[in-house]
C-alpha positions in Angstrom: 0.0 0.0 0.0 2.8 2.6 0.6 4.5 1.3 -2.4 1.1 2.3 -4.1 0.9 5.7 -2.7 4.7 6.4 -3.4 3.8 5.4 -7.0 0.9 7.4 -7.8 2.9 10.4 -5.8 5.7 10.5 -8.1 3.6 9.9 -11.0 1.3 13.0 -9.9 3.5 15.8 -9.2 6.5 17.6 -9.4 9.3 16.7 -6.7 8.9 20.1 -5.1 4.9 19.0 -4.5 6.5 15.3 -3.3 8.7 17.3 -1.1 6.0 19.8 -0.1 3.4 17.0 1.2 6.3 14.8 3.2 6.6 18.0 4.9 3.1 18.2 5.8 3.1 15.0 6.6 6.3 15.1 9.0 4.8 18.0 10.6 1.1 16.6 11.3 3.1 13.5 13.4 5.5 15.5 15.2 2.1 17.9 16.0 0.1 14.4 16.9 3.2 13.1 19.2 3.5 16.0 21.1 -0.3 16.8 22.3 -0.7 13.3 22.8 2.4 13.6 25.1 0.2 16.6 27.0 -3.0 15.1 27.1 -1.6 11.7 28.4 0.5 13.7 31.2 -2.3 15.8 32.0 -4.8 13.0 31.9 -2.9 10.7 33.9 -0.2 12.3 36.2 -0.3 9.3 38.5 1.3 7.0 35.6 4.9 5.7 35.9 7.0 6.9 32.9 9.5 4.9 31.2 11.1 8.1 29.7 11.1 12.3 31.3 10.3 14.7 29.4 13.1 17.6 30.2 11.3 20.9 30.9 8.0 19.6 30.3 5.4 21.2 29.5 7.4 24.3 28.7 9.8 22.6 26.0 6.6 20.6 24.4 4.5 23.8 24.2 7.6 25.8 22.0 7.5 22.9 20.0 3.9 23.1 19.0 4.3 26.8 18.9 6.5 26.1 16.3 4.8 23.9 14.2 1.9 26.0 14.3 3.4 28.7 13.2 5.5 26.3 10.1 2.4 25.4 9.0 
């Protein structure tokens, strides 16, 4: 199925478009991952985390600033 939608990409568009979507793309799942790392925290503060986030929620919230304002 990717193979598909790589295909029919390519075969649609300019590389610049290609390019142009990935980016979209890359953005939307950085964007995703970081407000679901807020809503889980926030949610559930009582949940034992494999990982720390440094400077949470501070250093999660620039990030999203920064996408929103990318995109």
């Amino acid at each position: 199925m990717t193979g598909a939608a790589a295909a029919v990409l390519i075969m649609s568009g300019t590389f610049e478009q290609i390019i142009a979507i990935a980016a979209v793309l890359f953005l939307l799942n950085y964007v995703s991952a970081y407000s679901a790392l807020i809503v889980l925290r926030i949610k559930e503060p009582g949940l034992p985390r494999p990982y720390r986030a440094f400077g949470f929620p501070y250093t999660t919230a620039i990030v999203l600033l920064a996408a929103y304002s990318c995109g």
